[in-house]
Each structure stands twice: as C-alpha cells, then as structure tokens.
C-alpha positions in Angstrom: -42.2 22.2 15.6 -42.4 18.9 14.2 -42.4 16.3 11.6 -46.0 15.6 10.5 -45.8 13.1 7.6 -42.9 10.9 6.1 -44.3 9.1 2.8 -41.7 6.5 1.0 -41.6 7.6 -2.9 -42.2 5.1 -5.7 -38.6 5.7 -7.3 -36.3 2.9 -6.5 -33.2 2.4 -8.3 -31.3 -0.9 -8.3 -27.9 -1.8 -9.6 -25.6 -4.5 -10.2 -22.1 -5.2 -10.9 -20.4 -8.3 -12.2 -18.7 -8.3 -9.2 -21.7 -9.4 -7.9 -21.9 -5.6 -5.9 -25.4 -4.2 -5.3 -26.4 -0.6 -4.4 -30.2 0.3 -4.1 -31.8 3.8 -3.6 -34.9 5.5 -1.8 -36.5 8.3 -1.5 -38.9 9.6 1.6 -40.7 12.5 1.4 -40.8 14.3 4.7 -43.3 17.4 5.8 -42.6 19.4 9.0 -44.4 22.3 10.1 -41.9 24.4 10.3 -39.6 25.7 7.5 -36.7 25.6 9.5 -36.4 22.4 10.7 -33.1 20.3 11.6 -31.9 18.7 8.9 -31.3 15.7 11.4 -34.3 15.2 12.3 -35.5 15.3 9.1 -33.1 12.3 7.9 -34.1 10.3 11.1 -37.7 10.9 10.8 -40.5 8.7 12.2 -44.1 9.2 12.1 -46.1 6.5 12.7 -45.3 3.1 11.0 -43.0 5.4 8.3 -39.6 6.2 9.7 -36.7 6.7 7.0 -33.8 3.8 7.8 -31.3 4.4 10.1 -27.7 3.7 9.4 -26.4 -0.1 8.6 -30.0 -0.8 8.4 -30.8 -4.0 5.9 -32.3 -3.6 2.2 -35.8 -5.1 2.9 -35.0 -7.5 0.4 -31.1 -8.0 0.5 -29.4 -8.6 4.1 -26.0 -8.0 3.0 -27.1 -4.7 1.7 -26.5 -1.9 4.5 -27.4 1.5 4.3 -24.2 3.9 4.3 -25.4 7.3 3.0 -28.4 9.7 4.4 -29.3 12.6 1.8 -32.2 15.4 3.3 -33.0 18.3 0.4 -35.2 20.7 1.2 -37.9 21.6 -1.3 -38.7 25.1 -2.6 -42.9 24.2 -3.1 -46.2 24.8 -2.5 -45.5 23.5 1.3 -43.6 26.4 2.1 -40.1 24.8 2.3 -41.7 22.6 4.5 -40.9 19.6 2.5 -37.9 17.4 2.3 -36.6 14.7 0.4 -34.6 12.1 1.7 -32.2 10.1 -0.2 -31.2 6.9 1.2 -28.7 4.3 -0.4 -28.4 1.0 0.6 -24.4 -0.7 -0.5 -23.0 -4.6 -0.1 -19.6 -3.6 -0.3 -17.8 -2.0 2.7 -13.7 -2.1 2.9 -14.3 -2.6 6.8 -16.3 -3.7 9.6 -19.4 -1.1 9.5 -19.6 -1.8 13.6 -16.1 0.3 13.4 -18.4 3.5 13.2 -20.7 3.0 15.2 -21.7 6.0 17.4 -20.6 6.0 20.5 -16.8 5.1 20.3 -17.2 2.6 23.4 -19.3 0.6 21.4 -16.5 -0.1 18.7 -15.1 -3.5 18.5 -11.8 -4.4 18.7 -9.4 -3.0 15.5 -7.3 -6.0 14.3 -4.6 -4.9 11.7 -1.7 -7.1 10.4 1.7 -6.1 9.6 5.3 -7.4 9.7 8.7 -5.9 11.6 11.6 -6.4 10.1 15.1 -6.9 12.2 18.9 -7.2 10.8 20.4 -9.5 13.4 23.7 -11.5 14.0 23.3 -14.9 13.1 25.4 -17.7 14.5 23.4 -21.0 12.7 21.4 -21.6 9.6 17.9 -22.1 9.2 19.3 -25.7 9.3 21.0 -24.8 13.0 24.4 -25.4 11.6 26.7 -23.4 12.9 28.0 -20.4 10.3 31.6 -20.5 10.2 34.7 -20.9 7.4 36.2 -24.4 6.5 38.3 -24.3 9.3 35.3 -24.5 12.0 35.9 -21.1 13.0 33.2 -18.4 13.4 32.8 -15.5 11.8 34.0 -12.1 13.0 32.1 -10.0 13.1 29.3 -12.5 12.7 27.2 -12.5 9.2 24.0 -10.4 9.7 20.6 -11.8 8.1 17.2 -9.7 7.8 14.4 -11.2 9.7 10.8 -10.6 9.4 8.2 -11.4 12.2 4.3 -10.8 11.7 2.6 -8.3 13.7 -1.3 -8.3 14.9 -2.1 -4.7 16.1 -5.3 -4.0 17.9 -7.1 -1.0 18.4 -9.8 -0.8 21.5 -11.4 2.0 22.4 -11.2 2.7 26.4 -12.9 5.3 28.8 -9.7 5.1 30.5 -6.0 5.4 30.6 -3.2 3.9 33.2 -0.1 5.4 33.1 1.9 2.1 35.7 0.2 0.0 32.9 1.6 1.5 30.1 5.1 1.3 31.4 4.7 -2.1 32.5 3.3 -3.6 28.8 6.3 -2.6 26.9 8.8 -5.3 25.4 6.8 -8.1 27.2 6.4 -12.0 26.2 2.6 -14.0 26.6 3.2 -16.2 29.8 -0.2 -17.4 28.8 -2.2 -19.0 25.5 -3.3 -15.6 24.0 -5.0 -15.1 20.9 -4.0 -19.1 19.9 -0.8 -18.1 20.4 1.5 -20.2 23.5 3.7 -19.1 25.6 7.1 -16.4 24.9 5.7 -16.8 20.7 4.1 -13.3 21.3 5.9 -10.3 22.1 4.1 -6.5 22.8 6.6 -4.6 21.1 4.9 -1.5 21.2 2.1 0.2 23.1 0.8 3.5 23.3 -2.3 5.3 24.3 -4.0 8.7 22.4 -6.4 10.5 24.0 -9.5 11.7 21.7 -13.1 13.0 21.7 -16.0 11.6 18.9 -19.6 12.7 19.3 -19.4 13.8 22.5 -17.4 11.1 24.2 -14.4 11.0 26.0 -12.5 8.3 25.5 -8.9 6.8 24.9 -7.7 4.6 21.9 -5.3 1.9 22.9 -3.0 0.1 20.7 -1.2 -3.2 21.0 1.7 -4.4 18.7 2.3 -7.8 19.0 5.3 -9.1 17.3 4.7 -13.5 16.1 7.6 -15.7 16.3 7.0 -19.2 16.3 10.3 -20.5 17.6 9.6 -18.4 20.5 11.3 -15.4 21.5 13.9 -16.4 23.9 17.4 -16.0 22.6 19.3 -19.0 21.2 23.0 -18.8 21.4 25.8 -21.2 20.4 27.6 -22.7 23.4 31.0 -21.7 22.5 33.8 -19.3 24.7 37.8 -18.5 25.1 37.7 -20.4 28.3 36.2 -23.8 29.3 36.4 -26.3 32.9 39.1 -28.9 32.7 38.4 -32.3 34.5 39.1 -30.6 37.3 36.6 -28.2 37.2 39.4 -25.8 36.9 38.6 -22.9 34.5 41.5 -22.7 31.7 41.9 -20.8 28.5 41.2 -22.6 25.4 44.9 -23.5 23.7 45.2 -23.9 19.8 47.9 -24.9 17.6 51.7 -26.7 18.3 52.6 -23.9 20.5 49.4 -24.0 22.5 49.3 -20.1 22.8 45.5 -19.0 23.3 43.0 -19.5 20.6 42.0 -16.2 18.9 38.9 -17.4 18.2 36.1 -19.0 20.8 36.1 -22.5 20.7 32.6 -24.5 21.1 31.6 -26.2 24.9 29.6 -29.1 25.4 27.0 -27.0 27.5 28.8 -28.2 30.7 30.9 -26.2 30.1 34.0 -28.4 28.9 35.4 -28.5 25.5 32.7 -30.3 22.6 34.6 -33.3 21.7 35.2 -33.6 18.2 32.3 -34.5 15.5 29.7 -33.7 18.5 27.0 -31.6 17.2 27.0 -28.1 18.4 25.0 -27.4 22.0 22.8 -24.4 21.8 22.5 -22.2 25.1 19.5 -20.3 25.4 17.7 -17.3 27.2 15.1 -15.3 28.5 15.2 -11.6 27.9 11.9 -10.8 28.1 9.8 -10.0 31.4 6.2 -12.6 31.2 3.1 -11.2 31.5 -0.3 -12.7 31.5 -1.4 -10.7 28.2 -4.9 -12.2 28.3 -5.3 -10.1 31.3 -5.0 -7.0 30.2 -5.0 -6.5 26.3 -8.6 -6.2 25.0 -10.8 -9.7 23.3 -11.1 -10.0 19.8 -13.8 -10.8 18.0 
C-alpha cells in the first residue's frame, strides 16, 4: 500500500491581473497501488525526485508566489481508480501572514492587530493646558466631558501554557520599561485574557494583550486647585471670596505648595500615578 509514481502534467495555467496579482496552476498525476488510498497522502506525495509541493511552497519561477490550495481527484480509468490528479495553485496575494497557519500552533508568530479605545472623560484644560472655566475664572460644574481616543496594539501568541497569578497580575498595568519602542507609563495593558484551544492535535492556549498608547503618558494630570489652602503660617484656612469673605463656592487654584496662585500666575498642574509598573518586556510575547 503505496504510492508508486507521481508524474507532473504538461498543463500549466498562468494568470495576471493589473493589479499586478499572479495565480499559477499544476497538475501531478499520482498512481498508488491500491484503490483506496488516503487522499493525504496522495496530495503530499513523493517518489523519487517527484513530490507534489507542499504548502507555502514558492512558484519555481516567482518567489512571491506561494502555494495555498491542494486539490487530489481520483480517476475512474484503466488503473483501477488507482490514479489521482493533483491540483495545485500557486497565489501572490494573501490578506495575512501565511506563517499564521502554519501547522503546529506553537509555531505561529506573534498576531499584531491595531485598534483604538475610546473614553468620555472630565476635562479640566485644553489641548492648549488652559484651564476650562467661564469669564469669571471659575470652573465648570460639573466639569465639560471630551471623548478621547487612544490606539491599541493587540497581540495574539500562541502558548503551551497558562498562569492563573499571571493573569490577575497583568491587568490595568503601565510599561516600567522601553517596550515595543514605547517608554515608560505610554503603554497601558488594558485587557488580558487567556482561551484554551486544541488545532491538529495540539494543546495549547492563545494569549491576548491589549495595549492601550498614550503619548503623554498615562499618569493622571490634575489642576492644583481646592476649597482650602496653607496661609503663611502653614495654617490650613478655607478659601474666602467676595466683600463678605464667606467661603468660596467654588475651588480656588494653589500654587502647588499648596498656598493660594497669586494672580496672573499660570495654573500648576498636580499629577499622579494610578497605575501599578510592570516590566511588560518580561512577560508579554516578542514581535516580529
């Protein structure tokens, strides 16, 4: 129970697009000795110097030209249905990375995917870092609300394992490290999650990162500004307004010392970290 001849047929088909796309075709012809021989081992045939191409193999002529599609027909013949033709067709155009199928799912590359997260936040400044507030210098309240949008890289890696203490420790977690080109707090896993699954044969469990991009970093920025503020004294008083000097109904802006911000001064930003670092080049996956 074997193959005994695999013959290449003179048929071959070429075409062209003005796209400047290419597909080719080829036949095999391919005897066994049996009439009911595996189909796959008739498409991966090899008997001597003649073997039928594998997968992603090259055109012999074309190098971007891969082979994506395996045909085998068996043939009702003199031979006894002993005969098969083999279809194979060669394409340059693939909408992915053909090393995303390889397979054994181990093998696979890193995924990179690109999206973008949008947030509605409270804004206190401009893009300008004026503060936002009425002709009188008073804020807002409630504070205006702006939609923000941050990129997102997600990867996809196939591992033979999973960690359960890892995956609750890389949630809503800043880069303390360069990662990816990117320095320190600018990326921020948002997301992480783990899937168990099983392709041709193999266990295995498909991790995937969301990383949320945000130049400015993502600590928080937050206008220096209270109902309260230290006198010369370093005595903590409540911020006064008008003739009467009863308390201010609105926060009035501190110098980052914590005093009052003189007049004219330019506003004094405070800000904060509210995200735990991790050294993500440690533990999320390399990219090609």
């Amino acid at each position: 129970m074997a193959i005994i001849g695999v013959a290449e047929e003179a048929s071959r088909t070429t075409t062209q697009n003005w796209k400047q796309q290419r597909s080719y075709v080829r036949t095999w012809l391919v005897e066994s000795n049996i009439a009911k021989e595996d189909p796959l081992n008739v498409i991966n045939a090899s008997v001597g110097a003649n073997s039928i191409p594998d997968l992603l193999d090259a055109y012999p002529t074309d190098a971007y030209a891969l082979v994506q599609d395996r045909q085998a027909q068996q043939l009702d013949n003199d031979k006894g249905q002993k005969l098969w033709r083999v279809t194979v067709t060669y394409g340059s155009l693939f909408d992915e990375d053909p090393n995303y199928y390889l397979p054994n799912p181990l093998d696979r590359p890193t995924r990179v995917e690109y999206d973008t997260w949008t947030q509605q936040l409270a804004v206190q400044y401009d893009f300008d870092e004026e503060p936002i507030e009425n002709s009188a210098g008073v804020p807002y309240d409630p504070p205006e609300l702006a939609d923000m949008a941050y990129p997102v890289i997600r990867l996809i890696k196939n591992l033979p394992t999973q960690d359960l203490s890892l995956l609750a420790t890389l949630q809503m977690v800043t880069n303390s490290d360069s990662y990816l080109g990117f320095g320190e707090d600018q990326l921020l896993l948002r997301r992480y999650t783990v899937t168990r699954a099983q392709e041709n044969g193999v266990l295995h469990y498909v991790h995937t990162f969301e990383l949320a991009v945000k130049w400015d970093k993502w600590t928080k920025r937050l206008l220096d500004m209270g109902y309260q503020f230290y006198d010369d004294d370093e005595e903590l008083r409540i911020a006064r307004c008008g003739v009467e000097r009863s308390p201010c109904p609105h926060p009035s802006k501190l110098d980052g010392e914590g005093r009052l911000l003189p007049e004219g001064d330019d506003p004094v930003f405070n800000e904060f970290r509210l995200y735990r670092q991790v050294a993500l080049g440690s533990f999320l996956p390399s990219v090609p």
